[in-house]
N, C-alpha and C positions, 0 to 999 in steps of 0.2 A: 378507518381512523381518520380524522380531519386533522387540518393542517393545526391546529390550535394544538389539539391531543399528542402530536407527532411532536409540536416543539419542546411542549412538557416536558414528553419521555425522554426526550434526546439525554437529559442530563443524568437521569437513571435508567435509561435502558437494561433490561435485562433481555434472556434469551427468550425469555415466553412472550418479552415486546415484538421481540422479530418475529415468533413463531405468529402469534397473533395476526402482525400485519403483511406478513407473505402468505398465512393461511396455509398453514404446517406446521405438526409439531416440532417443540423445542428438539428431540431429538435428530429429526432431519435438519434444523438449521445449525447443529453442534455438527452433524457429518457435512452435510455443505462447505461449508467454513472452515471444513478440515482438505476440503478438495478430495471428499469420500467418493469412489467410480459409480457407488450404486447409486446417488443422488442424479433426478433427470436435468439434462444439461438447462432444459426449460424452470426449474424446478429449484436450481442452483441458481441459477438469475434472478429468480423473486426474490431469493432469500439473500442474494447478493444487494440488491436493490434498498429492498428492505432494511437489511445492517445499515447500508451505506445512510439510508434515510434519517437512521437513529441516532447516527455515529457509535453502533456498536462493535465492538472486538471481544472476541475471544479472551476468557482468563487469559493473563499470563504465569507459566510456573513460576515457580519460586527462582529457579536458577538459570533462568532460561540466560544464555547469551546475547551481547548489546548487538543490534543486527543494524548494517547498514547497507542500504542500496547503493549500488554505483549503479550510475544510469551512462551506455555507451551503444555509442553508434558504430557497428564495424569493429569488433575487440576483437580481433584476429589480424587487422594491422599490425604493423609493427610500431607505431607510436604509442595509439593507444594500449596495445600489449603491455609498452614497458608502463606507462601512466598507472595502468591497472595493477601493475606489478608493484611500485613504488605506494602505491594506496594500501595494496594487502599488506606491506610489509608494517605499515603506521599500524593499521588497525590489529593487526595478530601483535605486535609490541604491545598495543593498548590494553589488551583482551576483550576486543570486538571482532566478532565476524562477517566479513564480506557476503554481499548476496549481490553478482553481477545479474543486470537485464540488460539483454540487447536488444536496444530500441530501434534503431534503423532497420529491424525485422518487423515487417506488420504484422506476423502473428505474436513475437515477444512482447509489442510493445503494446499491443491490446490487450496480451495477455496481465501484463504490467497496472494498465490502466483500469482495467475490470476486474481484475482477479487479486492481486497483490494490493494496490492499497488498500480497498476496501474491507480486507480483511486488520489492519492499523497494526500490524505487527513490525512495522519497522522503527527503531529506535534513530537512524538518520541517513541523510540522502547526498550522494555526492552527485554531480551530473558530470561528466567528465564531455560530452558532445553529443549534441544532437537540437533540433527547432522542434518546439513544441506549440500547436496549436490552440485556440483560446480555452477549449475544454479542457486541454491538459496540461495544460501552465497552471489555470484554476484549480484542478486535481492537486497539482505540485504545491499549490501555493498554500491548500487547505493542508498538507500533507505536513510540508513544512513548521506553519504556525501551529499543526498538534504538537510537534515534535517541539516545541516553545523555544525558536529558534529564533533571532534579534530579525528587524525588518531588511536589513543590509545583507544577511547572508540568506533573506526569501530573493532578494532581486540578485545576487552573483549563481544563485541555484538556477534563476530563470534566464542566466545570461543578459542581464541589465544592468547598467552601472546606478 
């Protein structure tokens, strides 16, 4: 698929677009994306790529709950403990559910970066601590403006005034 073709589909993506440009059927890019064991970890990256290429996600259910990421470094602190504690307590009032990463882990936080967004299931992103590199500020910053979040709250996510 050419760069022209990709930009196209980004706006209608479907899952036979990913399957097509990872070159697999839609069925393995539905268990991929589901972070299914039988998909090969090689195999899970194209199709990871690929989504990512298209800007596709997964149906969402019908009821699913509003999910947000806190992004933290070290949450087994005791500041950020209580931070994270104080944040669960907003979102469960609101009926949102916390989804903690902990980024000051290289494997969390790759895991975070390759795995997690690209799947676009997050409904919003708190960053509680941590320095983010140019690729993954730009991650953040794409991640953000899906999430149709004002410009002011992409640069306090990125730690910018």
């Amino acid at each position: 698929m050419g760069d022209d073709q990709i930009n196209r589909a980004r706006s209608h993506a479907s899952v036979r677009d990913v399957a097509r440009l990872a070159g697999v059927s839609a069925t393995t890019v539905s268990r991929a994306l589901r972070g299914n064991s039988y998909v090969a970890v090689r195999t899970r990256d194209r199709v990871l790529r690929a989504a990512s290429q298209l800007a596709y996600s997964l149906p969402q259910p019908p009821h699913r709950p509003t999910l947000v990421v806190v992004l933290v470094r070290s949450p087994a602190r005791w500041f950020y403990a209580e931070a994270i504690t104080g944040i669960e307590g907003v979102l469960t009032a609101t009926d949102h559910q916390l989804v903690l990463h902990n980024v000051g882990d290289p494997h969390g936080r790759r895991l975070f970066f390759e795995h997690v967004v690209p799947r676009g299931q997050l409904d919003g992103v708190v960053v509680v601590s941590s320095s983010f590199d140019e690729l993954e500020s730009e991650a953040l910053a794409a991640l953000v403006s899906e999430l149709d979040l004002e410009e002011q709250q992409i640069r306090v996510a990125l730690g910018e005034r």
